[in-house]
TIBA-997447 format. One record per residue: x, y, z of N, C-alpha, C in turn; residue number from 1. Coordinates in steps of 0.2 Angstrom, whole numbers. Atoms other than C-alpha are relative to their C-alpha. Layout:
N
- nu;nv;nw;cau;cav;caw;cu;cv;cw;k
- X;Y;Z;X;Y;Z;X;Y;Z;NUM
...
***
This chain:
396
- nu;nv;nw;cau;cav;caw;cu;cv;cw;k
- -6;3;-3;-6;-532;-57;6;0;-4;1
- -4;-1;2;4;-533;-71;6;7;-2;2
- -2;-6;1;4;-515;-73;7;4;7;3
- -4;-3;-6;11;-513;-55;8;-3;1;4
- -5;4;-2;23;-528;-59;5;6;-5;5
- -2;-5;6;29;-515;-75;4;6;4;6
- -2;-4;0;30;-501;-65;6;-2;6;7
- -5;1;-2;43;-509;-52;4;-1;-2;8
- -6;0;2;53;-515;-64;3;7;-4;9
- -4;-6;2;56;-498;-70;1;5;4;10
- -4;-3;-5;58;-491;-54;6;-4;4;11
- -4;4;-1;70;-504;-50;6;0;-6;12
- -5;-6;5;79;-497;-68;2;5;1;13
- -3;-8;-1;80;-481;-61;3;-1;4;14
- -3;2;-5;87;-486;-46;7;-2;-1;15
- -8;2;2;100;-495;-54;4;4;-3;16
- -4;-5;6;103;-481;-68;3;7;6;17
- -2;-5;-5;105;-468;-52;6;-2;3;18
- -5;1;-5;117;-480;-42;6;-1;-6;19
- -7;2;1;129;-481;-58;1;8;-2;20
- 0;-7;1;126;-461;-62;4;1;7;21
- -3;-2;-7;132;-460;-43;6;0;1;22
- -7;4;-2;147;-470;-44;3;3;-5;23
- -6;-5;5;152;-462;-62;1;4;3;24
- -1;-5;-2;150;-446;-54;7;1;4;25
- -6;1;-5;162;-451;-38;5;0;-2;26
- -8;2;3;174;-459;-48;2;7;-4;27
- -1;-4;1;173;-443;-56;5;5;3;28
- -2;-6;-6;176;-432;-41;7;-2;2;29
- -5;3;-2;189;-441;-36;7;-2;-2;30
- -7;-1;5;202;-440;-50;2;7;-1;31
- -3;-5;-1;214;-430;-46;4;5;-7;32
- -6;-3;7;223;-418;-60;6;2;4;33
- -8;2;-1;240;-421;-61;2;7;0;34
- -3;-7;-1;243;-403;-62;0;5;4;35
- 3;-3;-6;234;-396;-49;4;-7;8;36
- -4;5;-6;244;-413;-38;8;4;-2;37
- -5;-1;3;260;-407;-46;2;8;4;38
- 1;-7;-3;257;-388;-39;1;-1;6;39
- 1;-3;-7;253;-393;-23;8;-3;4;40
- -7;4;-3;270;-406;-20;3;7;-1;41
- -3;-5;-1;278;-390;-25;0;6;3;42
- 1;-5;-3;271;-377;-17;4;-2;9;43
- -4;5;-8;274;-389;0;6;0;0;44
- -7;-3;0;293;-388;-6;2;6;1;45
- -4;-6;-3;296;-372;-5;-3;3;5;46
- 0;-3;-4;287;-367;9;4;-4;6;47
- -6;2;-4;298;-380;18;7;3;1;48
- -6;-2;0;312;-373;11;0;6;1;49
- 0;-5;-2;308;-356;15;2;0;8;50
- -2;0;-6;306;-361;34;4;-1;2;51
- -6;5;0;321;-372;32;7;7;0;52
- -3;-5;2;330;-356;26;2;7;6;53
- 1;-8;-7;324;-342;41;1;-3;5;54
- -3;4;-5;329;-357;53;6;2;-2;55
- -7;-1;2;344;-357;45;4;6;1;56
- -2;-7;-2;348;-337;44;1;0;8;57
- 0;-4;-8;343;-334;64;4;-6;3;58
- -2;3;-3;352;-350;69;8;0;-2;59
- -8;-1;3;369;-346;60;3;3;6;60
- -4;-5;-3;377;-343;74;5;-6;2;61
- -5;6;-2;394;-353;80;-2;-3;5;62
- 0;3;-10;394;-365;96;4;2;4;63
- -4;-2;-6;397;-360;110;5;-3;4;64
- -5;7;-4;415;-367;119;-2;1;5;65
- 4;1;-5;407;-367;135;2;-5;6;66
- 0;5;-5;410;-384;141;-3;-2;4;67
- 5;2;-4;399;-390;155;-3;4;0;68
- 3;-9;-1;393;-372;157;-5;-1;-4;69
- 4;0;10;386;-373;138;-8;4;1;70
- 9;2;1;369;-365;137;1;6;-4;71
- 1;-5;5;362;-357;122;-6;-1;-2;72
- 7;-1;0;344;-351;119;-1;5;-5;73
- 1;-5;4;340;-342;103;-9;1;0;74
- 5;-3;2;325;-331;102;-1;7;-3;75
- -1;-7;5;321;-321;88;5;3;-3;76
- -5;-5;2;336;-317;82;5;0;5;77
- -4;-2;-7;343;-314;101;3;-9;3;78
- -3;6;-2;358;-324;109;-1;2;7;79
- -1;1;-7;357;-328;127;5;-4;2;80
- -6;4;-6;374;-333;136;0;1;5;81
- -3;0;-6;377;-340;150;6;-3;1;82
- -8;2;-1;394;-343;157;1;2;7;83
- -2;-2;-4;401;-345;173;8;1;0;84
- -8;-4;0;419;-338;180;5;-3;-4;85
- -4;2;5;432;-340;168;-1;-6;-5;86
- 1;5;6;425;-353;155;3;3;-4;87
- -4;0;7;432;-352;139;-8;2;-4;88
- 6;-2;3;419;-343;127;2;2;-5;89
- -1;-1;8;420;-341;108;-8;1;-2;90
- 7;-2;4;406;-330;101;2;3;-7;91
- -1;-4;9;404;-327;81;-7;-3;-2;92
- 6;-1;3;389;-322;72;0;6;-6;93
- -1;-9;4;390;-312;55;-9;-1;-2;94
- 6;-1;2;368;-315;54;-3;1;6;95
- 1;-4;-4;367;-307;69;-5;6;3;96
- 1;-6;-2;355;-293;73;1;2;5;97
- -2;-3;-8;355;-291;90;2;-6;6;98
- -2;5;-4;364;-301;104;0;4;7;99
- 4;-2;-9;357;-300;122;5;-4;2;100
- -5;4;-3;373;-306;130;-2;2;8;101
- 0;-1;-6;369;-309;149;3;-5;5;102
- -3;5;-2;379;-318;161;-4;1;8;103
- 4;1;-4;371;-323;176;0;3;7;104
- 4;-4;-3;366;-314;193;8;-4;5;105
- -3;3;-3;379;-324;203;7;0;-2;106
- -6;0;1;394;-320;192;1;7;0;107
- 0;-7;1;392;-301;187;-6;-1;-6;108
- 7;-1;2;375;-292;180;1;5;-6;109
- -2;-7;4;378;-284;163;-7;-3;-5;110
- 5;-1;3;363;-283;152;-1;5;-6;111
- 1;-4;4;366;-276;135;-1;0;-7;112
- 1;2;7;361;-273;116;5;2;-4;113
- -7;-3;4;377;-275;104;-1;2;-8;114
- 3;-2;6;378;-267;88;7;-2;-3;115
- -8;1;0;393;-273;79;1;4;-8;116
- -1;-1;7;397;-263;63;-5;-1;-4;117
- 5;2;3;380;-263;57;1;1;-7;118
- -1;-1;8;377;-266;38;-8;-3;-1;119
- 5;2;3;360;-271;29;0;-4;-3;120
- -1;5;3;357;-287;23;-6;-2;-5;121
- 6;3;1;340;-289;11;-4;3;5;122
- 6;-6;-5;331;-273;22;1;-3;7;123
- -3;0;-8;338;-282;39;5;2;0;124
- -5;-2;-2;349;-276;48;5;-3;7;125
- -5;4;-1;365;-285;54;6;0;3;126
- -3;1;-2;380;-287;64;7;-1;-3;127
- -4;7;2;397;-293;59;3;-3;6;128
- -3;2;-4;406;-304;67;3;2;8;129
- -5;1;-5;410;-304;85;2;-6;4;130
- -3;7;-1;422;-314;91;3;1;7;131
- -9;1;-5;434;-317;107;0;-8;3;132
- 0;9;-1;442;-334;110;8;0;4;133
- -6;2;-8;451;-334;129;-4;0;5;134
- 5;0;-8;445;-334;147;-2;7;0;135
- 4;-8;-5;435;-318;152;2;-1;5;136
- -4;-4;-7;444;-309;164;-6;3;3;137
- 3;-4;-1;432;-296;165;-2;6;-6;138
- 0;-4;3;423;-282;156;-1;7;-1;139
- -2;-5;-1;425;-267;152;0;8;-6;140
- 3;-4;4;417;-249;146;3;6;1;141
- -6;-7;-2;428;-235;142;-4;3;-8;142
- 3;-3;9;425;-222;126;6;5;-1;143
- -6;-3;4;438;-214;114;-2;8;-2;144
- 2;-7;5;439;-195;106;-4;-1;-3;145
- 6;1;7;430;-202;90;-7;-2;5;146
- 7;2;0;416;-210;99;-2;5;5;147
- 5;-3;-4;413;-197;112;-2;8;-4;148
- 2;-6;3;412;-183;99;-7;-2;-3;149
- 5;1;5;397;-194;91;-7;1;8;150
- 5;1;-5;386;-194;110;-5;6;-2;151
- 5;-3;-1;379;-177;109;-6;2;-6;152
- 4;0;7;374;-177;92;-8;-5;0;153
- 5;5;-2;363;-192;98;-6;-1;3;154
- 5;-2;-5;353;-183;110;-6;-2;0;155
- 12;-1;4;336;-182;102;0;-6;-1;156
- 1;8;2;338;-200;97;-3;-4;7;157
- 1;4;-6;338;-205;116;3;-6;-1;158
- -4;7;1;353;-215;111;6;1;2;159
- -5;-1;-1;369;-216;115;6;-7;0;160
- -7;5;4;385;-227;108;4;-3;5;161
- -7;0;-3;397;-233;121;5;-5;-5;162
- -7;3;2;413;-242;118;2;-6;6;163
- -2;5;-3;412;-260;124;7;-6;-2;164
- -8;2;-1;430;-270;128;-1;-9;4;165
- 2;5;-4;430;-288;133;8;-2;0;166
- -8;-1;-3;445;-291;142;3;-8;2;167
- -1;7;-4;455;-307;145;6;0;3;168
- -8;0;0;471;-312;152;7;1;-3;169
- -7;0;7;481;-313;137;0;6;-3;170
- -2;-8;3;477;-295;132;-4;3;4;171
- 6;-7;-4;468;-278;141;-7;-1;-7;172
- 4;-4;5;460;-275;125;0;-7;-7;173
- 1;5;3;454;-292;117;-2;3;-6;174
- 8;0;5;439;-288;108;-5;9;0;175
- 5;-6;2;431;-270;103;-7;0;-3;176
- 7;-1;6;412;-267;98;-4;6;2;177
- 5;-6;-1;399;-253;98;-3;-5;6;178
- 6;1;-4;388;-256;114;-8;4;-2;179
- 5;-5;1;369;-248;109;-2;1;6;180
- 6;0;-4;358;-243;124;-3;8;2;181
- 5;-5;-3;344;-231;128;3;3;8;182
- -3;-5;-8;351;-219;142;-6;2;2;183
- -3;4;-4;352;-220;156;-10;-1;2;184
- 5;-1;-4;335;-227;160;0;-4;8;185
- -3;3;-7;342;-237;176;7;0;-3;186
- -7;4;-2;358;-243;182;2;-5;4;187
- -2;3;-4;362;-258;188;7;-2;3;188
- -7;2;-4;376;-261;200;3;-4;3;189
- -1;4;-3;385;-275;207;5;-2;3;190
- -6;3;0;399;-283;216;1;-7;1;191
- 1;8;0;403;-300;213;8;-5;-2;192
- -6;5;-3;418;-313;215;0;-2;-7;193
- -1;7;5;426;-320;199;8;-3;2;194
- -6;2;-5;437;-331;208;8;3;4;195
- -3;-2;-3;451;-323;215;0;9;2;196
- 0;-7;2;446;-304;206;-5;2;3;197
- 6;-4;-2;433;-292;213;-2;5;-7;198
- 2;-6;6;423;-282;199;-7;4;2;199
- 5;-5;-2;413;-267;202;-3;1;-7;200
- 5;0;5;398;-265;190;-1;5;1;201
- 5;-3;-2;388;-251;186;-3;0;-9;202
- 2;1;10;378;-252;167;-4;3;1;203
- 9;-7;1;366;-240;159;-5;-8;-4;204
- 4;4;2;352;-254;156;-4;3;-4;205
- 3;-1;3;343;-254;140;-6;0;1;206
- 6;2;1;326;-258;144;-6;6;3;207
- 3;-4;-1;316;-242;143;-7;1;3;208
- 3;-4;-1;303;-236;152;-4;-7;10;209
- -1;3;-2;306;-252;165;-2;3;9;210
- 4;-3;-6;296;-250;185;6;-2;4;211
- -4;2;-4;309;-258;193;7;2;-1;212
- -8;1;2;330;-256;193;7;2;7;213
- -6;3;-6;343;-266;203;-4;-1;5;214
- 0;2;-5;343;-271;218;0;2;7;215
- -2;-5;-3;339;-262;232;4;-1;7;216
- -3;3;-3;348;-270;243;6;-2;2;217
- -5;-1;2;361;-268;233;6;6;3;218
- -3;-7;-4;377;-258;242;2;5;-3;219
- -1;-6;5;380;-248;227;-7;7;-1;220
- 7;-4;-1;363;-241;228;2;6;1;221
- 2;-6;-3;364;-229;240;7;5;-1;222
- -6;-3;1;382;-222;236;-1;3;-5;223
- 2;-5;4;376;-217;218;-5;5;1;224
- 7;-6;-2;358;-209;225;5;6;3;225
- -4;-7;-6;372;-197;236;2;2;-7;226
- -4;-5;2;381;-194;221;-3;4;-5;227
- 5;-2;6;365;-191;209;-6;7;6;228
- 5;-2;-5;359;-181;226;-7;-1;0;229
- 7;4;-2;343;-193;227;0;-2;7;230
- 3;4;-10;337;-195;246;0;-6;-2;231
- 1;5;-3;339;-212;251;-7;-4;-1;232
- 8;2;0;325;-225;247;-6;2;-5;233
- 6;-7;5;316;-211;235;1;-6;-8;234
- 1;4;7;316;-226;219;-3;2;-4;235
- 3;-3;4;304;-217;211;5;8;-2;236
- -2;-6;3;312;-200;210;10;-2;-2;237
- -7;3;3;331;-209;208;-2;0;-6;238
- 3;3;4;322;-216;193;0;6;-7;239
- 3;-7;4;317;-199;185;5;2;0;240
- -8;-4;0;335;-190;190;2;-3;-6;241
- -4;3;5;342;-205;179;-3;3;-7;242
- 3;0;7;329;-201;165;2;4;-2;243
- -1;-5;1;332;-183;164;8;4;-1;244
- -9;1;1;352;-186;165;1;6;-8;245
- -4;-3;5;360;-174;152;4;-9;-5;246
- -3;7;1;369;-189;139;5;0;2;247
- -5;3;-3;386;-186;144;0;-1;5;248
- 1;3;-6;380;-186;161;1;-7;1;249
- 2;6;-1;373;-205;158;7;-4;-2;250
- -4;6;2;390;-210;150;9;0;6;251
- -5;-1;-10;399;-203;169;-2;-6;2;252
- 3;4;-4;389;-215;174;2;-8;-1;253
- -5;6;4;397;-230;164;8;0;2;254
- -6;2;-5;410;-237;177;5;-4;-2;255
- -3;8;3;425;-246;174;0;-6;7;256
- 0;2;-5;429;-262;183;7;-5;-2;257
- -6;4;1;444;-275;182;2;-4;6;258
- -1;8;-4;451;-290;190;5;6;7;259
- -7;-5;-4;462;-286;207;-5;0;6;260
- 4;-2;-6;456;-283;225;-2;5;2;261
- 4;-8;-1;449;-266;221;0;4;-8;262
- -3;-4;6;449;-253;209;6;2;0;263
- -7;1;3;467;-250;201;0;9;0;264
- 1;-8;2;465;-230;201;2;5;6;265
- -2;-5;-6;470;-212;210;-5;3;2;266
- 4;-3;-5;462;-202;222;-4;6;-5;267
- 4;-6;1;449;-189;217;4;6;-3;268
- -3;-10;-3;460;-173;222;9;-3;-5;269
- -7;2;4;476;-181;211;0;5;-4;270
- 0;-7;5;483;-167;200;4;-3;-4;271
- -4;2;8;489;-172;182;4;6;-2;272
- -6;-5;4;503;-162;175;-4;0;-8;273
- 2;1;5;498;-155;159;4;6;-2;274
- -4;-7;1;507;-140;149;-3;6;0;275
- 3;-4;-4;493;-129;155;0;-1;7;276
- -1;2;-7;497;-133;173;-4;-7;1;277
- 1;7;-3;490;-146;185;-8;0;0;278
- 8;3;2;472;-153;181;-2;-5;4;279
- 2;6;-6;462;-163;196;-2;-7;-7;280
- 1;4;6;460;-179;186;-6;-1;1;281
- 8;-1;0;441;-180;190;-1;6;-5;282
- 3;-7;6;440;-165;178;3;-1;-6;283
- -4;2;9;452;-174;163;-6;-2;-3;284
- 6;2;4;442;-176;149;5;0;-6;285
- -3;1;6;446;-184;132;2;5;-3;286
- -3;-9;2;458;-172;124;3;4;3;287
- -5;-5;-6;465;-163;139;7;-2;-2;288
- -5;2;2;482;-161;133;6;-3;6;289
- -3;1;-4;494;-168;146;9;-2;0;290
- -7;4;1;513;-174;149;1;-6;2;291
- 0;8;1;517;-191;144;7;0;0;292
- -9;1;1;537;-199;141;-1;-3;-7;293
- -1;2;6;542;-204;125;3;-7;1;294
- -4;5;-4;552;-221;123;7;-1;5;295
- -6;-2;-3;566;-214;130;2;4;6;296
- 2;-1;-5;559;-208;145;-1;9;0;297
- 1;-8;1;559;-190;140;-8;4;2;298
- 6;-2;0;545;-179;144;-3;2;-7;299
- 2;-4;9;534;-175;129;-8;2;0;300
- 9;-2;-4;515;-168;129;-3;-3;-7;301
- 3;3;4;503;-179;123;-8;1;2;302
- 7;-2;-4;482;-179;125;-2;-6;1;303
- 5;5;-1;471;-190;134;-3;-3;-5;304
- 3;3;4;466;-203;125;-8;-4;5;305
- 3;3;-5;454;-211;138;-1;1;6;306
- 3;-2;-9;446;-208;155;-3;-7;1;307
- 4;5;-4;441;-220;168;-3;-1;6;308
- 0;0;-5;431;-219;183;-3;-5;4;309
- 4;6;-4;427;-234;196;-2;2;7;310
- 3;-2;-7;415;-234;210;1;-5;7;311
- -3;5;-6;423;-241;225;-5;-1;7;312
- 6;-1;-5;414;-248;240;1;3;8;313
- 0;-6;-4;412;-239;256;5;-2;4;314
- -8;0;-4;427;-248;265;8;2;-3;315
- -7;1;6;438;-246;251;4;5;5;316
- -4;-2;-5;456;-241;259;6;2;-7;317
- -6;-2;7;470;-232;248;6;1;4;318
- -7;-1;-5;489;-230;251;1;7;-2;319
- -2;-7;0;495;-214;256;6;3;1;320
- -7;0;0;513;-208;251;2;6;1;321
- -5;-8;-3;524;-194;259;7;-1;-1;322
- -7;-2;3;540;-191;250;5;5;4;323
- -4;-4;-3;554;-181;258;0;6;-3;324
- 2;-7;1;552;-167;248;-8;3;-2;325
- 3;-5;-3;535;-163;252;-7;-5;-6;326
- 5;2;5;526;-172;236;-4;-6;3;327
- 7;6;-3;509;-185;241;-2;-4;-6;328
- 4;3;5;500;-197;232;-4;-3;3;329
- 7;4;-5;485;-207;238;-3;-4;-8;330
- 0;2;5;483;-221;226;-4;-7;3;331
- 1;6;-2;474;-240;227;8;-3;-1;332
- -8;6;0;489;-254;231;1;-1;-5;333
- 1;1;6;487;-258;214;2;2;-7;334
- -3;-7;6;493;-243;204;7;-3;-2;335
- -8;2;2;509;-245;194;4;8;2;336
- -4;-5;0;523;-233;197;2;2;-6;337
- -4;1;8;532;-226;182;8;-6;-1;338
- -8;7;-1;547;-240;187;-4;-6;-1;339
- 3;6;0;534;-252;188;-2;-5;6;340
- 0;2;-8;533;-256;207;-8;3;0;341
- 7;-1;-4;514;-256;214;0;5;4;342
- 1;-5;-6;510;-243;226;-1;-5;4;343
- 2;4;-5;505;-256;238;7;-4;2;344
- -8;3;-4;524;-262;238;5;4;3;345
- -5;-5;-5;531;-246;244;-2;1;5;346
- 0;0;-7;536;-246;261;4;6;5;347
- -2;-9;-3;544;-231;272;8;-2;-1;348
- -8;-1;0;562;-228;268;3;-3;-7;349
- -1;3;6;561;-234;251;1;7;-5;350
- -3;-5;3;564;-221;238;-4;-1;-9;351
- 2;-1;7;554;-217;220;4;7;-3;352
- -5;-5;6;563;-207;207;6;4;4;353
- -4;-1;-2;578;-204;219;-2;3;7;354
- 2;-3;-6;568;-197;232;-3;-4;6;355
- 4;4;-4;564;-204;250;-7;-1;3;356
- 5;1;0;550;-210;255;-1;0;9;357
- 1;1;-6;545;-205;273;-6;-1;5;358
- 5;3;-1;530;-212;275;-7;-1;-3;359
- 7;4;3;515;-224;269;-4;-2;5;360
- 6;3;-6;501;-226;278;-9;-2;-4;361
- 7;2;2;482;-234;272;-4;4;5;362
- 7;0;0;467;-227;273;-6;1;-3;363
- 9;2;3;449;-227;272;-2;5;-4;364
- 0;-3;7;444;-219;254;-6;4;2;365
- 8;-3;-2;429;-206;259;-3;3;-9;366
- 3;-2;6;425;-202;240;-4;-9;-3;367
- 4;7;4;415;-214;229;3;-1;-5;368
- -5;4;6;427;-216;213;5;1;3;369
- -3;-3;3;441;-217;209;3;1;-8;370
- 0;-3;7;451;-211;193;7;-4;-4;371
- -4;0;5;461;-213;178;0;2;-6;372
- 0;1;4;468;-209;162;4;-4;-4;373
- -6;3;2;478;-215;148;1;6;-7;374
- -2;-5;3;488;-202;139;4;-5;-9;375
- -1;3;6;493;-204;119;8;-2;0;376
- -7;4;0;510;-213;114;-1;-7;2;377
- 0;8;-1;517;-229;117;2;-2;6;378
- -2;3;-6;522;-228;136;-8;0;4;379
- 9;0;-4;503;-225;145;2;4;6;380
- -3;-2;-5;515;-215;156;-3;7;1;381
- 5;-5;-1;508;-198;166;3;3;5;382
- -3;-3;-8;513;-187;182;-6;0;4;383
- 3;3;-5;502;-188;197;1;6;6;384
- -6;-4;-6;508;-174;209;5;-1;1;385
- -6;-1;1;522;-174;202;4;-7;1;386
- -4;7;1;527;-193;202;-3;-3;-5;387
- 2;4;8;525;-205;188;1;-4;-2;388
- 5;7;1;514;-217;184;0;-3;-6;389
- 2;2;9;510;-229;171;-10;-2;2;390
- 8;3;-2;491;-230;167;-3;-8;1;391
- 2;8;1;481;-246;170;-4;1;-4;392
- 3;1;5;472;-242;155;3;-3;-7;393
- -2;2;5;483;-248;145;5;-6;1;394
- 0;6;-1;491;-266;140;7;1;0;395
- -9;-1;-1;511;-268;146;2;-7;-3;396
***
């Protein structure tokens, strides 16, 4: 008995020598080094600060004036605006890589990727600043000699540069940027109301290799199928024409458009004075040398600086003018004269550049565009079948 009382108290020692071995151990375990605590507080700071940082870079972008309209959705990098008719919109972004500017289905349909001046920032690549800060009038894609000498060079790339213009009231020619887009692999088209203005769309949409494009329902459709001679309905082989497009072909295809109850432009069959004779202006091409006025009104030859062709819808109506000695013109209402009177305001027995006018009459426009240029100098001025015009490509 003794022996047994012996051996419980020394299993009742060990027990107790095990539960302080336990507890040293613990307390062991459980004390922290202050160095390995000191690491980790900091390591957690800068990975705060690093995400704090990449926040910061892709959110550098201004606020949008907007006003009730307001909406801004940043992903990846990408600005999404929207904006209805005439808002007031002030965009600037110099950490910008690429801006998906789309306005919404109800106002005009343009869908594109801008490239502003790219420069490299730390192996991204960046934008600078674009900005414009008045009402959107409307927008608008034209291209210069320099940018159209760089198109064909681009071929193999499957890219093509245009020359995007955001237009306001207060000036034709706000805001300038490169537009980038993959040619032509659709074209959307559309007409759509910004309050009192009509604007004719048609954009080379970037989004390669895309099963769907526009709307088929849409009245532009079937106007460009005829001029891309694609049967009616055929979407799949549309589709394929557009791919196979030649690049200057896809930058024909880059419409203008601007405020006004139509396109602002001449007939087809118009003949440009140049000092190699009369050029149909569907055939001017950047550089075609032409005759212009000086500020003195004098003649002097100067070269296209600009070509414009918009596609009109199928009831569009032009004026048709018959001079007394024999000269015609077929213009929208719209056009300037070189006096500065509309075409749409000449009436019968009126009189341009001394000569009478004996008869205006409208009609129904049976081509799909029409045209314009704008010749070099400081007046925009031009002849036309022999009367003379000022362009609407340029700002009076």
């Amino acid at each position: 008995m003794e022996n047994q009382t012996n051996i419980g108290d020394q299993n009742t020692q060990q027990i107790g020598q095990n539960q302080t071995s336990n507890l040293t151990a613990s307390s062991r375990r459980r004390k922290i080094n202050p160095w390995m605590f000191s690491a980790m507080i900091l390591f957690a700071v800068l990975l705060f600060g690093g995400f704090y940082t990449f926040y910061t870079l892709n959110k550098k972008i201004d606020k949008l004036t907007l006003g009730k309209n307001e909406t801004e959705d940043i992903v990846t990098g990408k600005l999404r605006v929207k904006f209805k008719p005439n808002a007031d919109i002030k965009i600037a972004s110099d950490q910008l890589s690429l801006m998906d500017l789309q306005l919404p289905s109800d106002v005009l349909k343009i869908k594109t990727t801008l490239f502003a001046t790219p420069s490299r920032i730390g192996g991204q690549l960046y934008g600078r600043k674009l900005s414009t800060d008045s009402k959107i009038l409307n927008v608008d894609y034209t291209y210069t000699d320099e940018q159209l000498g760089k198109y064909k060079e681009r071929i193999r790339e499957d890219t093509a540069y245009l020359w995007v213009t955001f237009r306001t009231p207060l000036s034709w020619f706000e805001e300038d940027e490169w537009l980038h887009a993959n040619y032509p692999d659709l074209v959307d088209v559309a007409k759509k109301q910004i309050g009192s203005s009509t604007v004719e769309i048609a954009v080379v949409n970037i989004e390669s290799g895309q099963e769907s494009f526009g709307n088929r329902t849409n009245p532009w459709y079937e106007a460009l199928s005829t001029e891309l001679n694609v049967p009616s309905g055929k979407e799949t082989d549309f589709q394929n024409k557009l791919k196979t497009l030649d690049l200057f072909e896809s930058v024909e295809l880059i419409q203008r458009y601007r405020g006004g109850p139509g396109p602002i432009c001449l007939d087809s069959q118009a003949k440009i004075s140049t000092p190699q004779g009369e050029v149909l202006i569907k055939d001017v091409v950047i550089g075609t040398p032409v005759w212009t006025t000086n500020d003195t009104g004098e003649p002097v030859a100067g070269t296209v600086q600009q070509v414009s062709h918009s596609l009109v819808p199928a009831d569009f109506r032009i004026a048709h003018i018959l001079l007394a000695d024999g000269k015609e013109l077929s213009a929208s209402s719209g056009h300037p004269l070189g006096d500065g009177r509309l075409v749409g305001q000449i009436k019968d027995s009126d009189y341009i550049a001394g000569v009478k006018v004996i008869k205006v009459e409208s009609k129904l426009y049976n081509q799909h565009y029409t045209y314009d240029i704008l010749p070099s100098g400081g007046t925009g001025e031009y002849w036309a079948n022999g009367i003379l015009l000022k362009s609407t490509l340029k700002s009076y």
